[in-house]
C-alpha positions as CSV (number, residue, x, y, z in Angstrom):
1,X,66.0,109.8,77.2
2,X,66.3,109.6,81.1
3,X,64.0,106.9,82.9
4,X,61.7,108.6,83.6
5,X,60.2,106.4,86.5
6,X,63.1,106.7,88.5
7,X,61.8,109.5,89.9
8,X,58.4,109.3,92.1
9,X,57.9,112.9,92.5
10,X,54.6,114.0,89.9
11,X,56.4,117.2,89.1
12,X,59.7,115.9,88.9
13,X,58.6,113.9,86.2
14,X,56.4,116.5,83.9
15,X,59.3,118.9,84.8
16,X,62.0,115.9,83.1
17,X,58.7,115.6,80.1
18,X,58.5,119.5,79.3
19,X,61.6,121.1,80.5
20,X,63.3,120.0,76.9
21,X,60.4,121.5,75.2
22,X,59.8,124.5,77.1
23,X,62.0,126.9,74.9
24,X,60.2,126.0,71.5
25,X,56.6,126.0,72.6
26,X,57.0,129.5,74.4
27,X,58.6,131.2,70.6
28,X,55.5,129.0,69.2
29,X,53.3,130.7,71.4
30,X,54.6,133.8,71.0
31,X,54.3,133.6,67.3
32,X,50.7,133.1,68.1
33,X,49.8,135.5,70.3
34,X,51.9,138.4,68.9
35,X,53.7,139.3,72.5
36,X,55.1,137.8,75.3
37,X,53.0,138.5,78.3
38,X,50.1,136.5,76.0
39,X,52.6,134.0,75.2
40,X,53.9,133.5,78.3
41,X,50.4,133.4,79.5
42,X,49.4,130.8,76.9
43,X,52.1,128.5,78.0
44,X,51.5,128.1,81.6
45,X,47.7,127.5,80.7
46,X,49.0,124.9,78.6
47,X,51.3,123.5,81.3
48,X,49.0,123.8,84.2
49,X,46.1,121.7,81.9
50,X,48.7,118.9,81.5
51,X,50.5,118.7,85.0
52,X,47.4,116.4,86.1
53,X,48.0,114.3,83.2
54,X,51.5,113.8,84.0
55,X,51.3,109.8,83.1
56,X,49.4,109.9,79.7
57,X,52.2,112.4,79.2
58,X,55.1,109.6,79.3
59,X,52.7,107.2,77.5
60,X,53.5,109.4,74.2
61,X,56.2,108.1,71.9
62,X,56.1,111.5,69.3
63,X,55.5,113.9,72.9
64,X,56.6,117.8,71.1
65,X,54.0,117.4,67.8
66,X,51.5,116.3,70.7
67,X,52.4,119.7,72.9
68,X,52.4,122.2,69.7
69,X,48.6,120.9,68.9
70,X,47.5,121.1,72.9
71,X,48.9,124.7,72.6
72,X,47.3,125.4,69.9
73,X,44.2,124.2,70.1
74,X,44.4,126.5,73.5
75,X,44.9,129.3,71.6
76,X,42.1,128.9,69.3
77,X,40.1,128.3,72.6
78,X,41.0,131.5,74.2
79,X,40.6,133.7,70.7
80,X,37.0,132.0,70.7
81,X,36.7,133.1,74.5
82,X,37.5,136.7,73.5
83,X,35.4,136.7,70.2
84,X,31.9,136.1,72.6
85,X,33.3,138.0,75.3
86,X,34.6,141.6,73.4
87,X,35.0,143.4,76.7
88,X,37.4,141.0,78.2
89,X,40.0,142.8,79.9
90,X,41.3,140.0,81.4
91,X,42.9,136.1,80.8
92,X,41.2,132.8,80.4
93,X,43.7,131.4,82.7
94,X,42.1,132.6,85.8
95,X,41.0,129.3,87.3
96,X,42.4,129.3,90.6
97,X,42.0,125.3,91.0
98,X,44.3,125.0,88.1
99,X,47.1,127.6,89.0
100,X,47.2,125.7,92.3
101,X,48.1,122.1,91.1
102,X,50.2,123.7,88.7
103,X,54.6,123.0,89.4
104,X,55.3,126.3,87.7
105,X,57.7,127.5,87.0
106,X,60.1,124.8,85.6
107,X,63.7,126.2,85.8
């Protein structure tokens, strides 16, 4: 794995953290959810919660089983967010102090 501290830049380091991982947790996601858009959805939530905790990030030695239970666990937050709210149209992802911190997209 790269050293990671050579590089200064926050999102230069979570992008070198969850670019390699990128591709499995979005087909995890999207085995969750049932279709893209949700999925897709799903994993920038996900992303956008752990951009601000881009150095607890690099203090994990096992980092992918640690993503798959953070996206998870946000899945099961947002199907409990649906359950007491049955006339949400909308996404759980709609905190505008999160979307702007958050480096997306990673390519």
């Amino acid at each position: 794995m790269p050293n990671i501290f050579k590089f200064p830049n926050k999102k230069n380091r979570f992008t070198l953290l969850v670019q390699p991982h990128l591709s499995a947790l979005f087909k995890y996601a999207w085995k969750l959810t049932g279709n893209r858009d949700d999925a897709e959805d799903l994993l920038q939530t996900v992303l956008c919660r752990l951009y601000p905790k881009t150095s607890e990030l690099e203090q994990k030695s096992e980092l992918q089983p640690w993503l798959y239970k953070v996206l998870h666990n946000a899945y099961i937050d947002e199907l409990r967010y649906r359950n007491r709210r049955p006339d949400f149209a909308g996404h759980a992802s709609e905190a505008p102090e999160l979307i702007a911190d958050c480096p997306l997209p990673l390519n």
